[in-house]
N, C-alpha and C positions, 0 to 999 in steps of 0.2 A: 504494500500500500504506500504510497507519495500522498506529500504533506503541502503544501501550498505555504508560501512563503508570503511575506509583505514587506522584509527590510534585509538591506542588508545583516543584520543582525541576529536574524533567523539564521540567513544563509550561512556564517560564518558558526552558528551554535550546531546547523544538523553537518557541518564539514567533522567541526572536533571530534562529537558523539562517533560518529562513522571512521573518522581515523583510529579512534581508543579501541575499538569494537576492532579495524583489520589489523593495525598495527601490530610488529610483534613485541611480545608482552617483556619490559623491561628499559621500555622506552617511555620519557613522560611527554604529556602533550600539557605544556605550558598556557595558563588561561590568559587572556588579553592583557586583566589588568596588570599581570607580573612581568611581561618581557622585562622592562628594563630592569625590575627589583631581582630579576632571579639570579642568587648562584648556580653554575651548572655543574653539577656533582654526577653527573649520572647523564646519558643519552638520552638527549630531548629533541621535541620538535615544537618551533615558537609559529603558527600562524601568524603573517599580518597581513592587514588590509593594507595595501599602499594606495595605489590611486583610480580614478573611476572617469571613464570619457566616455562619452553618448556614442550612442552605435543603430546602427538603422533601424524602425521599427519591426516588431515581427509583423507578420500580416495581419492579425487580429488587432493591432494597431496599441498592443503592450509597448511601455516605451519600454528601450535598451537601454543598459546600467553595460556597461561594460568593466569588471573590476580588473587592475592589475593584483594581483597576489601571491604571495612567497610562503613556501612551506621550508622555512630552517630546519637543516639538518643541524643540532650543537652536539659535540661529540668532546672528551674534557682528554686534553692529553694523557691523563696518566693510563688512560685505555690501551693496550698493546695495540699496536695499527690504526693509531686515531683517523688518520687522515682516510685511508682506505675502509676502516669502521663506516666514516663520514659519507663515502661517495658511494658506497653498497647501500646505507640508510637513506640517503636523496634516491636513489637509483628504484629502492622498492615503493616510495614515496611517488616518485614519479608514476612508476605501474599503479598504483591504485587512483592518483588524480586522471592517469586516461582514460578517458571516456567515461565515468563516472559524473553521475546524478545527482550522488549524494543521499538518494533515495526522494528528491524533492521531487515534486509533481512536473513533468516535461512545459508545459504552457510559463511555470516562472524559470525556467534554465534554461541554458544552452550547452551543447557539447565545452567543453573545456577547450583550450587552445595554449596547449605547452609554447612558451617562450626559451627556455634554459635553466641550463642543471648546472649550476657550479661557483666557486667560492664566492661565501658572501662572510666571511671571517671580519674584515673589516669593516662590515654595517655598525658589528654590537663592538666591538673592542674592547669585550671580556678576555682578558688573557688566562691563557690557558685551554684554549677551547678552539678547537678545528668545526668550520660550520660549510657546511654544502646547503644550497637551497637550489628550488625547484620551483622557478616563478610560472604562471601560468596568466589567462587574461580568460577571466569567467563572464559572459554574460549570463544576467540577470534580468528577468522580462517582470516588470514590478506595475504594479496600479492594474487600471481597468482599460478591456478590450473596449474596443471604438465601438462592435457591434452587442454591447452587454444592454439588455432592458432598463430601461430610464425608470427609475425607482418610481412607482407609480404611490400617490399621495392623496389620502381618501379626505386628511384637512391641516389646515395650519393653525399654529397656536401662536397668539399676540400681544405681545406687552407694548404699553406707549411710553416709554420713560417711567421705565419700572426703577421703585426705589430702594428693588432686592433683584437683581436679577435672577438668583439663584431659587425666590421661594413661587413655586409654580402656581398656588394660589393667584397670583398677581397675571396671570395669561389667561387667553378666552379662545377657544375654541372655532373657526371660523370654517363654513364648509363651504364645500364647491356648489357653484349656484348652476343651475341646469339655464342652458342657452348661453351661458356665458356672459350674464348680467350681474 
């Protein structure tokens, strides 16, 4: 079953969930707010959002979010084979963002589109710590179809310089009048 999305921020929560679930077990997947706080003791992987350019609409007339974004590989030197630990973890990292959904419903995604797999060590300038990342550019098909049913509305409610706006009491009920008078 796919799940339908409305922000980026869905889209970045059903990536992690889905990474923790394939990834192999022994790897952490660091949560947004910690990138920069984190020490990295142990093989991780940082998601980030980097940047988002408009992209043509789908035909249903969803607009396009087109995200750039990096799956760090951080791997901590004292690991035997950091470096190569690092490019085998971006590398299987890589296999699960191809072609992958994410399990989100096809109408808010688009296929993925790998950019490149390789050092981004000097983003964090955490020493001690070999990172491969695995940038990719996701669209993201977000809002309402062009041809979605216009919310059909049986009445409207009216305040005239209400001096609570919040207390509903203070609005009235107004319906649609037949003839359009």
């Amino acid at each position: 079953m796919s799940i339908a999305i409305e922000s980026p921020g869905q889209f970045y929560d059903q990536v992690v969930s889905d990474l923790r679930r394939r990834i192999v077990s022994g790897v952490v997947i660091v949560e947004y707010d910690d990138i920069w706080k984190t020490e990295v003791t142990e093989p991780a992987i940082v998601l980030q959002l980097e940047d988002a350019h408009p992209g043509s609409r789908q035909a249903t007339g969803r607009y396009t979010h087109r995200h750039i974004i990096t799956a760090h590989c951080l791997i901590p030197v004292s690991e035997p084979k950091a470096t190569l630990v690092a490019t085998d973890l971006a590398s299987e990292v890589e296999r699960i963002i191809d072609l992958n959904r994410w399990g989100i419903d096809p109408k808010c995604i688009g296929a993925p589109e790998i950019q490149v797999n390789g050092d981004t060590s000097y983003l964090f300038g955490f020493d001690g710590v070999v990172a491969r990342g695995v940038q990719w550019i996701q669209p993201l098909y977000l809002g309402q179809d062009y041809f979605a049913d216009d919310e059909v509305r049986s009445s409207v409610w009216l305040a005239v310089n209400p001096k609570d706006p919040d207390n509903p009491e203070e609005y009235h009920q107004i319906e649609p009048q037949e003839g359009g008078g």
